[in-house]
C-alpha positions in Angstrom: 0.0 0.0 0.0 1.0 3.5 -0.4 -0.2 6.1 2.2 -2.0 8.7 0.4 -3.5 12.2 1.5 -7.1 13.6 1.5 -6.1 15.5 -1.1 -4.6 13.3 -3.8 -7.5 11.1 -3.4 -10.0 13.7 -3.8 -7.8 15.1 -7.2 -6.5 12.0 -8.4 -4.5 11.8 -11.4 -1.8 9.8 -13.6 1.0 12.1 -12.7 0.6 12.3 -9.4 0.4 8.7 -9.2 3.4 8.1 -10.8 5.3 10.2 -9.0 4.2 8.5 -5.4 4.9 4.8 -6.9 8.7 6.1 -8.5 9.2 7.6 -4.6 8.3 4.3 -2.9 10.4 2.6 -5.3 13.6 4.9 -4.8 13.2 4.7 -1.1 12.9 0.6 -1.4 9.0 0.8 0.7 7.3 -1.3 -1.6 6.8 -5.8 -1.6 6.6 -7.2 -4.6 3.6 -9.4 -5.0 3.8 -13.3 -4.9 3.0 -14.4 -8.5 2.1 -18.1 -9.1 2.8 -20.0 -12.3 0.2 -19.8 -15.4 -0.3 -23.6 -14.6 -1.3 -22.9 -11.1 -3.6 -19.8 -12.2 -5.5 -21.6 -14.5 -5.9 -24.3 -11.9 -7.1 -21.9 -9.4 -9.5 -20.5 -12.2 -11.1 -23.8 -12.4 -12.1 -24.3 -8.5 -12.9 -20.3 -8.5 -15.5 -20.9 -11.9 -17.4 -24.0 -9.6 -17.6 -21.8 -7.0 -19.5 -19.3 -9.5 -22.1 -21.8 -10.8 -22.8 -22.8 -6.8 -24.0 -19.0 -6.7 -26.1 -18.8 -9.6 -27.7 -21.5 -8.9 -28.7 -19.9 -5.9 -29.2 -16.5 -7.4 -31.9 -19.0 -9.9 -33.2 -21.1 -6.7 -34.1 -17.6 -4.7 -35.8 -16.3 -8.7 -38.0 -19.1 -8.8 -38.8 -18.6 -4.8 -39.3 -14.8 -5.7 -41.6 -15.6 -9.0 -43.9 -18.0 -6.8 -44.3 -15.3 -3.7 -44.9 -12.6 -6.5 -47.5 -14.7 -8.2 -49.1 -15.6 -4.7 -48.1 -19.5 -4.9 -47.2 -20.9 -1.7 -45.0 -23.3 -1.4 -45.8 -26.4 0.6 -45.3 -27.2 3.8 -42.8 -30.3 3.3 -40.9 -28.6 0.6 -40.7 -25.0 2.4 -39.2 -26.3 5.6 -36.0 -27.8 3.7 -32.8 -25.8 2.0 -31.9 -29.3 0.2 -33.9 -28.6 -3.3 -35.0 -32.6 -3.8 -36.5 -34.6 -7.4 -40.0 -34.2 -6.0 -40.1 -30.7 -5.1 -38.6 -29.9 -8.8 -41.7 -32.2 -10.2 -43.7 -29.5 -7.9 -42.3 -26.8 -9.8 -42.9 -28.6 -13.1 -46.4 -29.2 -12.8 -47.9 -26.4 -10.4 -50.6 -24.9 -11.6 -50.1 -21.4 -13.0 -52.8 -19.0 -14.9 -50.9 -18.1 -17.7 -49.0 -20.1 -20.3 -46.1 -17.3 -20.3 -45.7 -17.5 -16.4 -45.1 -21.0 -17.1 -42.7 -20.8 -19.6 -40.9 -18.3 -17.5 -40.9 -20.7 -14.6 -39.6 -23.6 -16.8 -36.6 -21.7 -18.2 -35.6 -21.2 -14.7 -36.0 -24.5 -13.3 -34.1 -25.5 -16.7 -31.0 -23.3 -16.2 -30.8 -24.6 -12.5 -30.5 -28.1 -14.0 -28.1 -26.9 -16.9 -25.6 -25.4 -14.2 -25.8 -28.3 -11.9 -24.8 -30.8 -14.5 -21.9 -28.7 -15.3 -21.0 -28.3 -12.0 -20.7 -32.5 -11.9 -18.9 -32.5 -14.7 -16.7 -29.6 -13.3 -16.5 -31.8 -10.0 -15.0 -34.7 -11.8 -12.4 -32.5 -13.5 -10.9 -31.3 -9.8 -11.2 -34.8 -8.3 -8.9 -35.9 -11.1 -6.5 -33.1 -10.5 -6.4 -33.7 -7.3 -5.1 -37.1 -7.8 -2.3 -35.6 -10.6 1.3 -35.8 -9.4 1.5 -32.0 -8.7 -1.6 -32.2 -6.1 -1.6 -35.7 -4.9 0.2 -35.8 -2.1 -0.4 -32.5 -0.4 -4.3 -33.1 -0.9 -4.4 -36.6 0.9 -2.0 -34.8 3.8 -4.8 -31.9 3.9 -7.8 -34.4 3.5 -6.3 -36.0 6.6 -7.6 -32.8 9.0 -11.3 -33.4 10.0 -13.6 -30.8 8.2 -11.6 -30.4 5.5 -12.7 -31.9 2.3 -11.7 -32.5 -1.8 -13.0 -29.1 -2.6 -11.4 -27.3 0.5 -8.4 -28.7 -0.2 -8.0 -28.2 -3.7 -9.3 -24.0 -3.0 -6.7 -24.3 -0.2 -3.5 -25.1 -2.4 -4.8 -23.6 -5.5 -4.7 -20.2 -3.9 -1.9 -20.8 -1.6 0.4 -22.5 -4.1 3.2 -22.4 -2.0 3.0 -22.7 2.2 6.8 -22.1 2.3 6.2 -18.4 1.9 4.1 -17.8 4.5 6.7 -17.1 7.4 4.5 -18.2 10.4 0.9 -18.8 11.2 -0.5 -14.7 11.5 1.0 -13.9 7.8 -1.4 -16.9 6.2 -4.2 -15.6 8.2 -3.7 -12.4 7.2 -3.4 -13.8 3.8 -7.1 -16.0 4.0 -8.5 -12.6 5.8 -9.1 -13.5 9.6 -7.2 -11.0 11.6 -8.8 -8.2 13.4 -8.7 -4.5 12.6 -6.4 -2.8 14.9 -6.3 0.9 15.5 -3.1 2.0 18.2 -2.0 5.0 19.5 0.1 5.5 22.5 -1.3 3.9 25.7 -4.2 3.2 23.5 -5.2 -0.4 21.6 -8.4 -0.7 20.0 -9.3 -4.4 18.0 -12.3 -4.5 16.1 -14.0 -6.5 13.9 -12.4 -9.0 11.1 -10.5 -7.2 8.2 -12.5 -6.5 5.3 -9.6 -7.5 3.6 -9.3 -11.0 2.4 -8.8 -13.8 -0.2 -12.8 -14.1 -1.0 -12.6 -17.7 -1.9 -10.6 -18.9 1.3 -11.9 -17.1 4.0 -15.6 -18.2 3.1 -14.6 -21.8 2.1 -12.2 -22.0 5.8 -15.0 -21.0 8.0 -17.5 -23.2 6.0 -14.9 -26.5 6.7 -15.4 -25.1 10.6 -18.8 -25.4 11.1 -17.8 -29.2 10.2 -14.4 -29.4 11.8 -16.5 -28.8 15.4 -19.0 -31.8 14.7 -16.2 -34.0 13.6 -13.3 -32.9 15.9 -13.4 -33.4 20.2 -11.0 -31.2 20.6 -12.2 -28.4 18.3 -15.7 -28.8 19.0 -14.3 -28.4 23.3 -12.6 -25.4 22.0 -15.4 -23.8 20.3 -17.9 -24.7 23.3 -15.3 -23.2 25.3 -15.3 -20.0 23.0 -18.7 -19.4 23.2 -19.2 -19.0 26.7 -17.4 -15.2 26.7 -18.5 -14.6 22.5 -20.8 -15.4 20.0 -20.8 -18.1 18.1 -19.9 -16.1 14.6 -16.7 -14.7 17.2 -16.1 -18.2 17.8 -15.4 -19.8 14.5 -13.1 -17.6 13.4 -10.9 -18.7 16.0 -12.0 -22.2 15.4 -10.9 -21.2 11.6 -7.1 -20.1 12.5 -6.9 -23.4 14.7 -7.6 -25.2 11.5 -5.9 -23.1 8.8 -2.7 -24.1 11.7 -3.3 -27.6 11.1 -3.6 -27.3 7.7 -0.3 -25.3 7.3 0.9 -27.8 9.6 0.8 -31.0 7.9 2.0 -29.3 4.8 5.1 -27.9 5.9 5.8 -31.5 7.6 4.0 -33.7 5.1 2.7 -35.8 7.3 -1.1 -36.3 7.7 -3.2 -35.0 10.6 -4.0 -37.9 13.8 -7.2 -36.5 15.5 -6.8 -35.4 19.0 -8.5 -37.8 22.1 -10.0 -35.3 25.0 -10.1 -36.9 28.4 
């Protein structure tokens, strides 16, 4: 970053910011940026495009929820109460009554696109489980596999984005890398810690705290931690913490490739 004033941002231009990036230069201030092989970009491309279709398809799921309450179709009772979109409630969709054959054809080509981007997501699924299982991958995926929570599509986001675990010096610079350190704001005697940074990698931070939720059911001595946690903070406060205890045993049995042995608690 370089540390601007009110004013430059408020009169922004080409020169000026060419002269602020040749002074950092000259004075040696700025870090280069880690930049990862075309191989491992357009490997990382791939997990970050499946991640894409799993939010259209919800963008689609909450249309078709937003056509029905517009139209004044309610949804039953078995089908509302579950997130899990099943074969019959699809056959619901399919054959509801509507008053109009254009609100039905509209209704169709929704349900239709769902089904289009969920077959390619399959497909897409099959592509990373083979890649996983490629010489580059192989190994460091069935070490990461090993931790409890942690799954094929964690695991291949995980070293995608990551690439290499060597250049993280210790545990606080991948976090701060994934996004799960607090905002700080010091001066003198003064400390003030505040929420999590806004600044992140979007695809790990989400995809760590997701494998966290699971970690807890599937792990004593996470889920003691976490139970432990929420007695002084809530429960969103909680995982995050949960989340750097796993992102350590993740670094962990990469840097010593060597897979994960659950913990017993007494």
């Amino acid at each position: 970053d370089i540390p601007t004033t009110d004013k430059e941002r408020k009169q922004k231009d080409d020169a000026r910011d060419s002269r602020k990036i040749a002074e950092q230069l000259a004075g040696s201030n700025l870090i280069g940026i880690y930049v990862p092989s075309i191989e491992i970009e357009s490997d990382r491309a791939l997990l970050r495009y499946r991640r894409t279709q799993v939010k259209e398809i919800s963008r689609n799921k909450n249309r078709i929820k937003s056509f029905l309450y517009f139209h004044g179709i309610t949804i039953p009772k078995q089908f509302a109460e579950k997130s899990y979109w099943s074969k019959h409630f699809t056959k619901w969709l399919l054959e509801v009554e509507l008053p109009l054959q254009s609100m039905r054809t509209t209704l169709t080509e929704i349900i239709e696109t769902v089904e289009f981007i969920r077959k390619s997501q399959y497909r897409l699924l099959r592509k990373i489980r083979l890649l996983s299982q490629t010489e580059k991958y192989k190994a460091n995926a069935s070490f990461l596999i090993s931790v409890p929570g942690v799954g094929l599509k964690t695991v291949m986001s995980f070293l995608t984005e990551v690439d290499d675990i060597t250049r993280f010096k210790n545990l606080d610079q991948l976090c701060s890398f994934v996004g799960l350190i607090p905002t700080t704001n010091s001066s003198g005697e003064k400390e003030s810690i505040g929420n999590i940074t806004k600044r992140q990698n979007k695809v790990l931070r989400s995809i760590i705290i997701e494998s966290s939720w699971i970690a807890i059911r599937n792990d004593p001595a996470l889920m003691l931690a976490y139970q432990n946690l929420t007695k002084r903070m809530k429960p969103t406060k909680a995982i995050i913490k949960i989340a750097k205890k796993l992102i350590n045993r993740m670094r962990y049995v990469l840097k010593n490739q060597t897979f994960y042995e659950t913990a017993v608690v007494q």
